[in-house]
C-alpha positions in Angstrom: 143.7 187.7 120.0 140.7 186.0 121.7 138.4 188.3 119.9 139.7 187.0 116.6 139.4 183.5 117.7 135.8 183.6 119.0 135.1 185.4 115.8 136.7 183.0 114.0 134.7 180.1 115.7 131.7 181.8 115.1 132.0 181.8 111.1 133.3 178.6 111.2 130.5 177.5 113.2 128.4 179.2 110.6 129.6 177.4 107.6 129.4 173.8 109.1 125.1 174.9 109.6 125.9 176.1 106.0 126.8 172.9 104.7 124.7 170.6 106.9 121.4 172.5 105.6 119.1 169.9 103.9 119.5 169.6 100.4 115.9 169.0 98.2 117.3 166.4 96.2 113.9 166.1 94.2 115.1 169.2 92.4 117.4 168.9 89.4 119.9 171.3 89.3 119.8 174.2 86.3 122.6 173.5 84.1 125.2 176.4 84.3 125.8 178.5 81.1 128.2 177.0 78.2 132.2 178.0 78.8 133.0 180.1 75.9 135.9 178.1 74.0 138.8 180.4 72.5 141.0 179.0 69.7 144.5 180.3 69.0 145.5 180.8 65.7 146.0 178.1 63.6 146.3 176.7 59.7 144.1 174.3 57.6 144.7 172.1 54.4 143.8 169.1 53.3 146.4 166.4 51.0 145.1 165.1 47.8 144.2 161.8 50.0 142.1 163.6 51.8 143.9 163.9 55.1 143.3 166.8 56.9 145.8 168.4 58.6 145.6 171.6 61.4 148.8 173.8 62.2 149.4 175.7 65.6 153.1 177.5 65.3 154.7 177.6 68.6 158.1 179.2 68.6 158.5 179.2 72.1 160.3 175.9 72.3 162.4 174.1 69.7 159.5 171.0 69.7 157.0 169.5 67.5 154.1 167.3 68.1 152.2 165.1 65.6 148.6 164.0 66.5 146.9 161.3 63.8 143.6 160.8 64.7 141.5 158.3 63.2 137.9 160.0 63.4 135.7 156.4 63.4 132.5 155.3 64.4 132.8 153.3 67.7 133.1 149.7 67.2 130.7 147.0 68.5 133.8 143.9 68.7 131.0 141.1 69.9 132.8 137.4 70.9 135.7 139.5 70.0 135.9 142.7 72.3 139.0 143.9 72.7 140.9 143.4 69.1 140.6 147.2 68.2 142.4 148.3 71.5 145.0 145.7 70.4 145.2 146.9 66.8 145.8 150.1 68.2 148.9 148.5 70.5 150.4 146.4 68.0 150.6 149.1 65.4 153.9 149.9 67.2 155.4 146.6 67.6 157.0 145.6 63.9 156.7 147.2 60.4 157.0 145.5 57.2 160.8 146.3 57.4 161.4 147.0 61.3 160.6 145.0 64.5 160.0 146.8 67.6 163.3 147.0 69.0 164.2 148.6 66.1 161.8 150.9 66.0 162.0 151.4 70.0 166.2 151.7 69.2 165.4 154.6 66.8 162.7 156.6 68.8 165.0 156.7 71.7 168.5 157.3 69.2 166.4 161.0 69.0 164.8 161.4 72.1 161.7 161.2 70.3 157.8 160.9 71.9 155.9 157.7 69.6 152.8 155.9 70.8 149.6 154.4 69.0 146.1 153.7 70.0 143.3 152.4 68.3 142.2 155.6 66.3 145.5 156.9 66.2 149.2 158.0 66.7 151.2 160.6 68.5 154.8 161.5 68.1 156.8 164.3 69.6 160.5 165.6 68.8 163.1 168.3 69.3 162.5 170.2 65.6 166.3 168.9 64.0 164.5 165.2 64.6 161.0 165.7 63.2 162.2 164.2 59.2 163.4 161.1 61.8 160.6 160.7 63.5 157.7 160.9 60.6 159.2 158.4 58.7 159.2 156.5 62.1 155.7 157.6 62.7 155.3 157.3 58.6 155.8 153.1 58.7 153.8 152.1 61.7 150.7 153.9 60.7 150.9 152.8 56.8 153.4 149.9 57.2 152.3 147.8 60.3 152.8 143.8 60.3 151.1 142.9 63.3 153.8 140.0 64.6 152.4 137.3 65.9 154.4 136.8 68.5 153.6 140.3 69.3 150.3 139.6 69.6 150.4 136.4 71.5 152.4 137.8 73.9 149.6 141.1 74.3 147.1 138.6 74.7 148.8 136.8 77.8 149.3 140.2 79.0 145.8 141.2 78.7 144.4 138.6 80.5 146.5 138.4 83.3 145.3 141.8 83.7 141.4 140.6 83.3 142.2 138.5 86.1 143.8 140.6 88.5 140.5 143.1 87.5 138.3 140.4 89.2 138.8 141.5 92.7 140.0 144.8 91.7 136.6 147.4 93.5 136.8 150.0 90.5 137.0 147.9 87.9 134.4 145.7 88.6 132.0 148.7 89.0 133.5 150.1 85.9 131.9 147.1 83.8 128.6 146.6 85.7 127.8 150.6 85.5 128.8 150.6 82.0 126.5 147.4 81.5 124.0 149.2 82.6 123.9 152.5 81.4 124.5 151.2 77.8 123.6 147.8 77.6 125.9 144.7 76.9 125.3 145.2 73.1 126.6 148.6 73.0 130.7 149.7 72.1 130.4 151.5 75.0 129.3 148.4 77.4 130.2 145.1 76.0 133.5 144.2 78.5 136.3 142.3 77.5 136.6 138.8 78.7 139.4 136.0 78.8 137.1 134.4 76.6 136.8 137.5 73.8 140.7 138.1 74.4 141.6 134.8 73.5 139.2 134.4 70.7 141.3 137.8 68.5 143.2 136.3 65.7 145.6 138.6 63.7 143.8 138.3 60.9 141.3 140.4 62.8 143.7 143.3 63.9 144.8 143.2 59.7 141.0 143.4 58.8 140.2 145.9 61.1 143.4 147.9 60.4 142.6 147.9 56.3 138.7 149.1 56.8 139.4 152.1 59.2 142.5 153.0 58.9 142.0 155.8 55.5 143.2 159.4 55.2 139.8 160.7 54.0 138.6 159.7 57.6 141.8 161.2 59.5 143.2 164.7 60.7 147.0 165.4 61.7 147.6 168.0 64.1 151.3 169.5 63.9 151.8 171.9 66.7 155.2 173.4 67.6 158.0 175.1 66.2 157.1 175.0 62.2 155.8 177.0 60.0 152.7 176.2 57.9 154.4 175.9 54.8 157.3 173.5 56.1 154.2 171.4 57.8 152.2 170.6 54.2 155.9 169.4 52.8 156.0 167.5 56.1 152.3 166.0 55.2 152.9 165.6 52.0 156.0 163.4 52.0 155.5 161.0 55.0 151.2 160.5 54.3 151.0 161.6 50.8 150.8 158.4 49.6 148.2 156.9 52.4 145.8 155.6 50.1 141.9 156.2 50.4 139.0 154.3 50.9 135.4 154.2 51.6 135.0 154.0 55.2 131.8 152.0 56.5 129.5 154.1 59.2 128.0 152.9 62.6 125.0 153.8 64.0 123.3 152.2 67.3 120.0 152.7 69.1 119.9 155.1 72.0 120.3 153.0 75.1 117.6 153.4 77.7 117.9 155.1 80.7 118.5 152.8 83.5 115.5 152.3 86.5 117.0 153.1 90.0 
């Protein structure tokens, strides 16, 4: 027994001198080789619209997802920033013929999985509900009304949040290392402000919503227990009729690598 723990003590003694070895940080480390990336089997088609849609049947579990995914340029929002994030949100909180406790009444009636984002929508169901929840899914992506009240009510959400950011460590290293790595006239660096936030009119979430969101521009990724065939009826019926549009492109300069 004390021969194992003094030879224990020995490697571990070992491994500290291991790790406390000096370290040439002049040297950049050699990147290691790509991962190899192995896809399952899966099923392609695209609608008349141009949406493109991807299949994956899973049996195993009575369950289908539904991933929309508007595939955009990122956005530079200026003395705006922050309006596409809240696009995204709203698109979820009233319809042309439902408000959001209706549509929140309806998702949870199934047991249903619904969320939007700025580029998109996901839904998720037990297979029996999947009619129920694309024509849910269906009339917030094609039918959304952006309430007002909605959006007011975002907004003094938001920036309470800005505010509580302010002496909040990570995100206050967040913006400035963002800042800097891209610049403050880059998508990816510009931070939102109480300023920007209170600046978004709905007009802006409509305009934005009506340049971007296009089928010809989208994919919808069903994955679950359907089969290919039963998925392009599914595609067809709920975003058949998504109308198609040209879509403008973005294109930015490469920021600069940062000194120090």
């Amino acid at each position: 027994m004390k021969s194992f723990k003094y030879t224990l003590l020995i490697a571990i003694s070992a491994l500290i001198g291991a790790c406390a070895a000096p370290v040439d940080r002049s040297i950049v480390p050699m990147p290691a080789s790509a991962p190899s990336i192995q896809l399952g089997d899966y099923s392609s088609f695209t609608l008349d619209n141009g949406l493109k849609v991807i299949v994956v049947q899973n049996n195993k579990l009575p369950r289908v997802s539904y991933q929309l995914t508007v595939d955009r340029d990122p956005i530079f929002e200026g003395d705006k920033a922050g309006y596409v994030s809240m696009a995204g949100d709203l698109l979820k909180k009233g319809t042309a013929t439902k408000s959001k406790a209706e549509i929140d009444q309806a998702v949870d009636f199934i047991g249903a999985d619904l969320s939007t984002y700025s580029s998109g929508a996901y839904g998720a169901a037990l297979t029996k509900h999947t009619d129920a929840l694309l024509e849910l899914m269906a009339d917030v992506v094609l039918n959304p009304a952006f309430p007002q009240e909605e959006l007011d009510k975002l907004k003094k959400q938001t920036i309470s949040g800005l505010a509580s950011a302010t002496t909040d460590a990570n995100s206050i290293s967040d913006n400035i290392s963002n800042a800097m790595c891209y610049g403050l006239d880059h998508p990816y660096g510009e931070p939102q402000t109480e300023k920007s936030t209170e600046a978004i009119t709905r007009e802006d979430l409509v305009a934005y919503y009506n340049t971007f969101f296009r089928p010809n521009i989208s994919y919808l990724t069903i994955v679950g227990d359907i089969t290919p065939e039963a998925a392009k009826a599914q595609a067809e019926k709920y975003f058949g009729a998504w109308k198609q549009a040209e879509v403008p492109s973005m294109t930015y300069e490469k920021p600069a690598i940062p000194d120090g």
